[in-house]
PADREN-490110 format. One line per field, with one value per residue (C-alpha): x, z negated, y; residue in three letters; residue number from 1. Coordinates in Angstrom, 1 decimal, decimal comma. Example, Ala and Ser with C-alpha at 12.3 -4.5 7.8 and 13.67 -1.06 7.14 Angstrom:
2
X: [12,3	13,7] $
Z: [-7,8	-7,1] $
Y: [-4,5	-1,1] $
drenba: [ALA	SER] $
bamar: [1	2] $
This chain:
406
X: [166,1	163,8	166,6	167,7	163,4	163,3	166,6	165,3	161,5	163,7	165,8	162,7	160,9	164,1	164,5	160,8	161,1	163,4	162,1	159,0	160,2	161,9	158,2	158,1	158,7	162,7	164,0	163,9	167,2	168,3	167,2	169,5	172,3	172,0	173,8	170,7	171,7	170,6	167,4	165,6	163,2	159,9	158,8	155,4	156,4	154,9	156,9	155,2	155,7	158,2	157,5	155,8	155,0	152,3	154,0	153,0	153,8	153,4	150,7	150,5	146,7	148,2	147,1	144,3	140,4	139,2	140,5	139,2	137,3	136,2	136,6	135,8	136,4	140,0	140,7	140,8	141,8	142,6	142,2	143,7	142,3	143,5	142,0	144,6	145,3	142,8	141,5	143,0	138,9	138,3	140,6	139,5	135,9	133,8	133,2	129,9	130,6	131,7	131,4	132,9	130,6	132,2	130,5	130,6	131,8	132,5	132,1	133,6	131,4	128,1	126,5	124,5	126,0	126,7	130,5	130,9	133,9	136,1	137,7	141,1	143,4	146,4	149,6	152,3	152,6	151,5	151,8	153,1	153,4	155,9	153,1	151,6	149,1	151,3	153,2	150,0	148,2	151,2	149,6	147,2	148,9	151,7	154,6	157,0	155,1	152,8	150,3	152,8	150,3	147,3	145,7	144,1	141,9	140,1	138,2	135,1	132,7	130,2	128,4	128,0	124,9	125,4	124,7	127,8	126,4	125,2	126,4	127,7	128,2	131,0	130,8	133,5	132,0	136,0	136,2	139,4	141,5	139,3	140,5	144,1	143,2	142,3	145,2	148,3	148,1	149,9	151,1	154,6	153,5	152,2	148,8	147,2	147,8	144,0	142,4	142,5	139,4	139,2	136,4	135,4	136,1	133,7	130,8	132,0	131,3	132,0	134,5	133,7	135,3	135,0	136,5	139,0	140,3	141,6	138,0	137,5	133,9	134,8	131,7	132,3	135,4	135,6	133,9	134,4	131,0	132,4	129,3	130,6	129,2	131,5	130,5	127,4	126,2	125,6	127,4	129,0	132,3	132,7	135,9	137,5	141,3	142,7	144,6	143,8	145,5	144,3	146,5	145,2	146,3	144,7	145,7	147,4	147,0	143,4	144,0	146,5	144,5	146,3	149,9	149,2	147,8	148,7	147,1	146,9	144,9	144,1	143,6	146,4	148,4	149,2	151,0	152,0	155,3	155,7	159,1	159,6	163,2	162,8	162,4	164,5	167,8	169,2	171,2	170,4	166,6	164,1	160,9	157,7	154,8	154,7	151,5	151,2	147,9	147,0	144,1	141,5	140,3	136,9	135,9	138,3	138,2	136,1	133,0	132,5	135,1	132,6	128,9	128,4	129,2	131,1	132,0	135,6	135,7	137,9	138,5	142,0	145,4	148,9	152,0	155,3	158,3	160,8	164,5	166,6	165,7	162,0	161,2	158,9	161,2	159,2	160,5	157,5	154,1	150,8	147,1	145,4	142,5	140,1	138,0	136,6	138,1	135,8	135,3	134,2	137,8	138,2	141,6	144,0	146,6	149,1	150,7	154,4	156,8	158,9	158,9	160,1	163,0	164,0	164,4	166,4	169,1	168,8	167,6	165,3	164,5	162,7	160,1	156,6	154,8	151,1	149,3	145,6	144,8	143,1	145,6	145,0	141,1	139,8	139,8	139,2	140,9	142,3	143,1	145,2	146,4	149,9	152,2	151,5	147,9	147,0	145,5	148,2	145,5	145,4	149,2	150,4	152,1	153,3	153,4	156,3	156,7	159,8	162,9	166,4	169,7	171,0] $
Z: [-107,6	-110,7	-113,0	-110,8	-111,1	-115,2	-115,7	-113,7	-115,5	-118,7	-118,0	-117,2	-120,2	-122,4	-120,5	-120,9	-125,2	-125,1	-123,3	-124,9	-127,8	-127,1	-127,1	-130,8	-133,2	-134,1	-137,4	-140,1	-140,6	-138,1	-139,8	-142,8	-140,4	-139,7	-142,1	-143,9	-143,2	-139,7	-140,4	-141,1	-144,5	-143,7	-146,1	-145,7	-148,3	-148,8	-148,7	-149,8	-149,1	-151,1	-150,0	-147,4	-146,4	-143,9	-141,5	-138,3	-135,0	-131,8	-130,0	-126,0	-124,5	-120,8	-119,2	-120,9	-119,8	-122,4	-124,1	-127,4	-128,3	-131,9	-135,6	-138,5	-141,7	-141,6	-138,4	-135,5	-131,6	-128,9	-125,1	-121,9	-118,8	-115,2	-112,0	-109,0	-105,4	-104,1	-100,1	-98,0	-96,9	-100,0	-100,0	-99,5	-99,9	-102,2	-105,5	-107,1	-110,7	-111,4	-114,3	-115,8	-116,1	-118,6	-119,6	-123,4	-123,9	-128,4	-130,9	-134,7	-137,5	-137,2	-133,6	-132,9	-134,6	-132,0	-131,0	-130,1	-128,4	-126,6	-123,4	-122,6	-119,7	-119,2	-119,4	-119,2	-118,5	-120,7	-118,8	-120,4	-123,7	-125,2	-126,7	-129,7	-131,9	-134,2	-131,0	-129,5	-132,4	-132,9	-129,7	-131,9	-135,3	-133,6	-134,0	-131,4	-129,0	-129,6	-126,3	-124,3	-123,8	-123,3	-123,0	-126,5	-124,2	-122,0	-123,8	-122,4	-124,8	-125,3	-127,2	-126,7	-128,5	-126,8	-127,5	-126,2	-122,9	-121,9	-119,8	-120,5	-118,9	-119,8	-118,2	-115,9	-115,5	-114,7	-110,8	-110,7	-112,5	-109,9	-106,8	-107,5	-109,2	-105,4	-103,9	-105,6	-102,0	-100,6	-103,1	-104,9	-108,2	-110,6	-111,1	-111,7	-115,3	-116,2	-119,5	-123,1	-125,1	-128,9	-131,3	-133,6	-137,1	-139,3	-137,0	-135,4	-137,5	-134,8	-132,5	-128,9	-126,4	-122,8	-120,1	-117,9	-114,8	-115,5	-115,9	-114,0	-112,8	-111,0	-111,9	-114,6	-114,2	-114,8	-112,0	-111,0	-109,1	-107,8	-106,3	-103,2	-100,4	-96,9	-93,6	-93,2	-96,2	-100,0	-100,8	-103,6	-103,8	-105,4	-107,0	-109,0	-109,0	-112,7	-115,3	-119,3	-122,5	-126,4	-129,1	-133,0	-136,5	-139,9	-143,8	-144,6	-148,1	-147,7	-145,3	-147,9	-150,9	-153,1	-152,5	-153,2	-150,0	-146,3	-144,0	-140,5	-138,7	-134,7	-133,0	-134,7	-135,2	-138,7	-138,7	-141,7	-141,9	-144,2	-145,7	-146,4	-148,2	-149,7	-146,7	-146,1	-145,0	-145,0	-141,4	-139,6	-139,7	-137,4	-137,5	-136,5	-137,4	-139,1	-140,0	-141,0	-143,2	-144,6	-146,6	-145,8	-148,6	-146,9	-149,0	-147,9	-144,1	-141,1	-141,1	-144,9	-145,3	-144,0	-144,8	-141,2	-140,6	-137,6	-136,6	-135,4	-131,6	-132,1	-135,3	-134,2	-135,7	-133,8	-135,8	-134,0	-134,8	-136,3	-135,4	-138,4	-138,1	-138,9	-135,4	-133,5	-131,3	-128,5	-128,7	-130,6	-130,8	-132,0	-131,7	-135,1	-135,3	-138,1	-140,5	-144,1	-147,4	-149,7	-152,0	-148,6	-148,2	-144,3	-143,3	-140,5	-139,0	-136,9	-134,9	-136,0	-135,6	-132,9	-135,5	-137,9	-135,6	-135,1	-138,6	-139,0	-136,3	-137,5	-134,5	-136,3	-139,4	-142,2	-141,9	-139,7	-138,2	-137,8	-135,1	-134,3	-131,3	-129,2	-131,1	-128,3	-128,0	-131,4	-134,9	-136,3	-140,1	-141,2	-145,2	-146,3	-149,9	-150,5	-152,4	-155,2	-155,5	-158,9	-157,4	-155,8	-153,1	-151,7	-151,2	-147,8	-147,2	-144,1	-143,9	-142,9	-141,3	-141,0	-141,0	-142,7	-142,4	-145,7] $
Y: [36,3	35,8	36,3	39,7	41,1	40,3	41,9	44,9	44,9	44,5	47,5	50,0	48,7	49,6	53,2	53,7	52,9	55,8	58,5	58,7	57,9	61,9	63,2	62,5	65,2	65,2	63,0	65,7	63,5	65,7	69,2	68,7	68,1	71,8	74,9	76,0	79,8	79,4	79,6	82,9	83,3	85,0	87,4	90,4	93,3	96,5	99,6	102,6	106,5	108,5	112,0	113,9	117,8	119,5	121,4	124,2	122,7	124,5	123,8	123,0	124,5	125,8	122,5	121,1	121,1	123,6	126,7	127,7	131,0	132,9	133,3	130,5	131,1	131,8	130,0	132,1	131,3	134,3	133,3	134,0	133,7	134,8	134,0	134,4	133,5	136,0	136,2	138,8	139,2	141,1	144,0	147,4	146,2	148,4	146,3	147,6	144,7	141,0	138,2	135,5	132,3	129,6	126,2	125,4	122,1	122,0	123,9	124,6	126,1	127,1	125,5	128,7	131,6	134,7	135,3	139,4	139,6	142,0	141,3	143,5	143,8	141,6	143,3	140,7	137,4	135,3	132,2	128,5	128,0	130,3	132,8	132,6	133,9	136,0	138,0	138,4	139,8	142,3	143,9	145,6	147,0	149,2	147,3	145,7	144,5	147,2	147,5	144,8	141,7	143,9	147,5	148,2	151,2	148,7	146,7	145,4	144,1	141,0	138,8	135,2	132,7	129,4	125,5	122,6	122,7	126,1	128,8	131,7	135,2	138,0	141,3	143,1	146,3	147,6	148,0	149,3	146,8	144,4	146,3	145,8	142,3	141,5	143,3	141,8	139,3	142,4	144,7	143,7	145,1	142,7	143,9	140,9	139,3	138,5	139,2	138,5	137,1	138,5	137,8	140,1	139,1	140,6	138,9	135,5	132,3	129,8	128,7	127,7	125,7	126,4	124,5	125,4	124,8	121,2	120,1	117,0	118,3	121,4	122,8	123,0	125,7	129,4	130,9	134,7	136,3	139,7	141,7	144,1	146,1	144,7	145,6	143,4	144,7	143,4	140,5	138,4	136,8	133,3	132,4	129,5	129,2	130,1	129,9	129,9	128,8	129,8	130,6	130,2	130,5	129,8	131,2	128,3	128,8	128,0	124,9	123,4	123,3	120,6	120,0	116,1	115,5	115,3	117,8	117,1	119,7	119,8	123,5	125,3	122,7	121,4	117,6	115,8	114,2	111,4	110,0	106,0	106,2	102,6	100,9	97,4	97,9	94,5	93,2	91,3	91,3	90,0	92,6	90,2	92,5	96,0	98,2	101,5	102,0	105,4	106,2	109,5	111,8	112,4	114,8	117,4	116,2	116,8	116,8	117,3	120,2	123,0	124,1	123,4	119,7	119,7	115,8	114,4	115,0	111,8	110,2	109,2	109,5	109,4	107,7	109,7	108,9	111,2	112,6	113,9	117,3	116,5	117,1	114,4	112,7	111,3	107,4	106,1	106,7	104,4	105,5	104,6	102,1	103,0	100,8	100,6	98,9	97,2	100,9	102,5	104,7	105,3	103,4	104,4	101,7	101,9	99,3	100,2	97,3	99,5	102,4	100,1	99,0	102,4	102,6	99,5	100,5	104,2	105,4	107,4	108,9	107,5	109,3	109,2	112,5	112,1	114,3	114,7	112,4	115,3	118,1	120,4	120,6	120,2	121,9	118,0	117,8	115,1	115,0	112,2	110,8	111,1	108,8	111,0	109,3	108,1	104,5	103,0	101,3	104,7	105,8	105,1	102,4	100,5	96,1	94,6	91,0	90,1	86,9	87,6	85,4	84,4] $
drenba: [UNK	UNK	UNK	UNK	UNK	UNK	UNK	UNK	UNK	UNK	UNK	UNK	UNK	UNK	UNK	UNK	UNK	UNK	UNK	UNK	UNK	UNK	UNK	UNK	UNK	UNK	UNK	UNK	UNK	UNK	UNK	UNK	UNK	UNK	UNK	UNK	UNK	UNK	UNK	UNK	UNK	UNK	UNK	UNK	UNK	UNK	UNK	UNK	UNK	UNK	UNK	UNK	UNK	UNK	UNK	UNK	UNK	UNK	UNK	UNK	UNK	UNK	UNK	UNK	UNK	UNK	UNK	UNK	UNK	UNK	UNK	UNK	UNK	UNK	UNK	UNK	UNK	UNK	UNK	UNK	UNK	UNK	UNK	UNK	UNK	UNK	UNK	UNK	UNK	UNK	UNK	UNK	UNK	UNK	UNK	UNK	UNK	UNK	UNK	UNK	UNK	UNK	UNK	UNK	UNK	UNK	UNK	UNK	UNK	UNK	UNK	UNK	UNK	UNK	UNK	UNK	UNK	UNK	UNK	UNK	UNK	UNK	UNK	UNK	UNK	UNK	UNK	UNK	UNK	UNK	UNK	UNK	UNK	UNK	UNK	UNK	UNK	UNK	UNK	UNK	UNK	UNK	UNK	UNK	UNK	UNK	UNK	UNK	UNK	UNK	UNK	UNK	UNK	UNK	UNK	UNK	UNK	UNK	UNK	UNK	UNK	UNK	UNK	UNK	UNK	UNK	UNK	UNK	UNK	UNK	UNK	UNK	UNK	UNK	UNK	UNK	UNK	UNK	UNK	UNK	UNK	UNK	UNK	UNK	UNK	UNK	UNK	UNK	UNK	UNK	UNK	UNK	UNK	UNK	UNK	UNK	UNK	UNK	UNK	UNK	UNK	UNK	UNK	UNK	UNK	UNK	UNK	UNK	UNK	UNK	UNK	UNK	UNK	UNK	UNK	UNK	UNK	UNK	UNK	UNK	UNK	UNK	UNK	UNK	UNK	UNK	UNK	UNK	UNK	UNK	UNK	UNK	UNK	UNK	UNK	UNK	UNK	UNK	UNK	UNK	UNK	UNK	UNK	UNK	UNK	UNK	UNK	UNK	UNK	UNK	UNK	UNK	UNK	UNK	UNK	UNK	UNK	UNK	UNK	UNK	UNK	UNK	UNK	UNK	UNK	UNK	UNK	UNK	UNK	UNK	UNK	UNK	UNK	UNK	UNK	UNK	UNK	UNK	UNK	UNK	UNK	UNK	UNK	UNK	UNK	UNK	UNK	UNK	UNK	UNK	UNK	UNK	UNK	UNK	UNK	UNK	UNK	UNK	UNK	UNK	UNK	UNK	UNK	UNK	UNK	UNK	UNK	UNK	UNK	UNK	UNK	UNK	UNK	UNK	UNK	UNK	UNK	UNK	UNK	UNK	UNK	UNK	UNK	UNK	UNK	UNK	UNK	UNK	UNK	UNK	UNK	UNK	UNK	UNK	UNK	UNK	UNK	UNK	UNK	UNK	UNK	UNK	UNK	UNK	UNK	UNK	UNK	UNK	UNK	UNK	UNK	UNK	UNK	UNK	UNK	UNK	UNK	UNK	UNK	UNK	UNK	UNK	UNK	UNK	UNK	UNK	UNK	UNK	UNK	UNK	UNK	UNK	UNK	UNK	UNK	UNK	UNK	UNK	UNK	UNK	UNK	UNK	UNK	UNK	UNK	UNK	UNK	UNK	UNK	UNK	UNK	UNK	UNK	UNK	UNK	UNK	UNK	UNK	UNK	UNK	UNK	UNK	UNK	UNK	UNK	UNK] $
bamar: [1	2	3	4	5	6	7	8	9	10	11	12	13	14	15	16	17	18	19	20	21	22	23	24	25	26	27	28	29	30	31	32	33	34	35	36	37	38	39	40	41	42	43	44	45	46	47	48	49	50	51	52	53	54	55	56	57	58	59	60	61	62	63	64	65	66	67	68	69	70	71	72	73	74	75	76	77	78	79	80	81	82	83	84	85	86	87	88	89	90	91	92	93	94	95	96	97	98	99	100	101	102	103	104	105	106	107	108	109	110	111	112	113	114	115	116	117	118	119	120	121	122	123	124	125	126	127	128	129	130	131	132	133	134	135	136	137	138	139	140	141	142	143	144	145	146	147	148	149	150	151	152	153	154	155	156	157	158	159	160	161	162	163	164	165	166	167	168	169	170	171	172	173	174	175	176	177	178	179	180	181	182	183	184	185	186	187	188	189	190	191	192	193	194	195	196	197	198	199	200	201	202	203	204	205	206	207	208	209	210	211	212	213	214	215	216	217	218	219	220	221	222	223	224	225	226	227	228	229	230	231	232	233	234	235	236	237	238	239	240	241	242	243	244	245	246	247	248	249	250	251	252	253	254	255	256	257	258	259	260	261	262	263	264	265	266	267	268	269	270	271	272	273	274	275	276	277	278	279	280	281	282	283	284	285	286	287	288	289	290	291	292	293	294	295	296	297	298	299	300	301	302	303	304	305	306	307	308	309	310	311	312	313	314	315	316	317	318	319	320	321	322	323	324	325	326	327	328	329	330	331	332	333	334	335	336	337	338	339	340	341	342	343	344	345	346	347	348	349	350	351	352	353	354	355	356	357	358	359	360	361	362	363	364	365	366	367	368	369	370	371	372	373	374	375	376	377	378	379	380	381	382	383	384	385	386	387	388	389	390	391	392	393	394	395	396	397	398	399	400	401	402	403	404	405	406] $
């Protein structure tokens, strides 16, 4: 019996000597045992741009909380507005007048410059995002589509002085085009395609954002008071639903000032596209970490661009990725994070390792577009050095992490 317990106590001893002695780290014996091309080489390089361009990109406003308003310098922005889905209450009441009431919510140029403008009946539709400012502007110079969008012979004029937060009215002193605004419930002709807002351009050094009906606080949305005599008397109608969208254009010679840099301009839209030929093509490779990093020339970027400093409504950059037609295609996309190198130079970067993939397996260009982060409801300006940058600390550049077999 005393023989049978020590040969047990000396068998869990001896099991208990191995197993922990697998808790160890492994005999580097072991290691060299192993092909040395099974094991990746880490290696951080810097590839750096090797062209770029500042391109027009159509611009989406139909569903967004604000639509933009006036003339600055040589940017401009048209609006359409439309309210619709009228009561049947209201037809064949005697309208006596009506205005439009918009909150301000931004503004571009000079905070409390005037904006004259002249509001004209709707046409055609104009609804989504197939218009733009150069068909709409046709409307006035009689060519194809001369007098389609809107009727150049009622035109209803006002002027607007407003801070970011104020009210302001416009005048509908046209009852008629109200009557059948009210009856297109009934009627089957399309009578009902809203109005067009047009700043003048000799007078108007700002431009205003008002919001729309996607404003969270609805409030804050265009409201229509139409003033009536019913059969109880004098009375005013409230309304709310619409529908606006903006359209905009600039001279781009005088946006795009110095072909060296990137230009990437919210409001009308500008983007700059930026090529990375040089990149590492070697297979297989194991991307760990990449950054983008791009360098702002603040002197020729918001706010400093204008005599009246207007800030970044967001200081934000987006990194797209890129089909081979130049065209963003929708599989990537990184929201900058900004800081400040040691000479003061404003620094975007991008988280980019999946953009970096998509180069890799060729999934997508070589090339990165950058957009404005609010493109839609800002004029911000962003101005940023190209590879063609004298200082190589400012050409951008993107930081690659990354394992390859040998």
């Amino acid at each position: 019996m005393k023989s049978s317990r020590f040969f047990s106590l000396f068998c869990a001893g001896t099991l208990l000597c191995f197993t922990s002695g697998c808790n160890d780290a492994p005999d580097p014996v072991g290691v060299r045992t192993q092909p040395k091309a099974d094991y990746g080489i880490t290696q951080i390089d810097t590839f750096y741009a090797t062209g770029h361009s500042s391109l027009p990109n159509r611009l989406f406003t139909s569903s967004i909380d604000r639509f933009m308003l006036g003339k600055y310098q040589t940017y401009q922005a048209w609006a359409c507005l439309m309210f619709y889905s009228w009561p049947d209450t209201m037809i064949g009441v005697t309208i006596t007048s009506a205005t439009i009431r918009l909150k301000s919510v931004y503004h571009f140029g000079a905070s409390m410059s005037v904006l004259p403008l002249n509001a004209y009946r709707a046409r055609a539709s104009w609804a989504g995002d197939s218009l733009t400012y150069d068909s709409l502007s046709l409307n006035t110079v009689g060519q194809t589509p001369y007098n389609y969008y809107y009727d150049i012979n009622t035109k209803y004029s006002s002027t607007i002085q407003a801070g970011d937060t104020d009210w302001v009215t416009i005048n509908i002193p046209d009852t008629t085009m109200l009557r059948e605004w009210f009856s297109t419930n009934t009627d089957s002709l399309q009578l009902n395609d809203g109005i067009i807002l047009i700043p003048d351009p000799s007078v108007s050094n700002v431009i205003r954002g008002f919001y729309s009906n996607y404003a969270s606080d609805t409030s804050y949305q265009p409201t229509l008071y139409v003033n009536y005599i019913g059969a109880y008397g004098p009375n005013t109608y409230v309304h709310k639903l619409s529908s606006s969208k903006y359209v905009s254009t600039i001279d781009r010679a005088s946006l795009i000032t110095d072909n060296n840099l990137i230009y990437v301009q919210s409001g009308i839209s500008y983007r700059g596209l930026i090529s990375f030929d040089r990149i590492l093509t070697t297979w297989p490779v194991s991307i760990h970490r990449a950054v983008l990093q791009l360098t702002l020339n603040a002197s020729k970027s918001s706010p400093q661009f204008n005599p009246f400093p207007t800030p970044f409504l967001n200081d934000s950059l987006y990194a797209l990725s890129v089909a081979t037609d130049s065209i963003a295609d929708g599989a990537f996309n990184a929201l900058s994070q900004r800081s400040t190198d040691n000479f003061g130079h404003v620094i975007y970067s991008f988280e980019s390792a999946g953009l970096a993939n998509r180069w890799l397996n060729n999934s997508s260009a070589r090339k990165v577009m950058l957009s404005g982060y609010f493109e839609s409801g800002s004029f911000d300006l962003f101005t940023i050095f190209s590879e063609s940058a004298s200082d190589i600390k400012l050409r951008p550049r993107i930081i690659i992490t990354y394992s390859i077999k040998r």
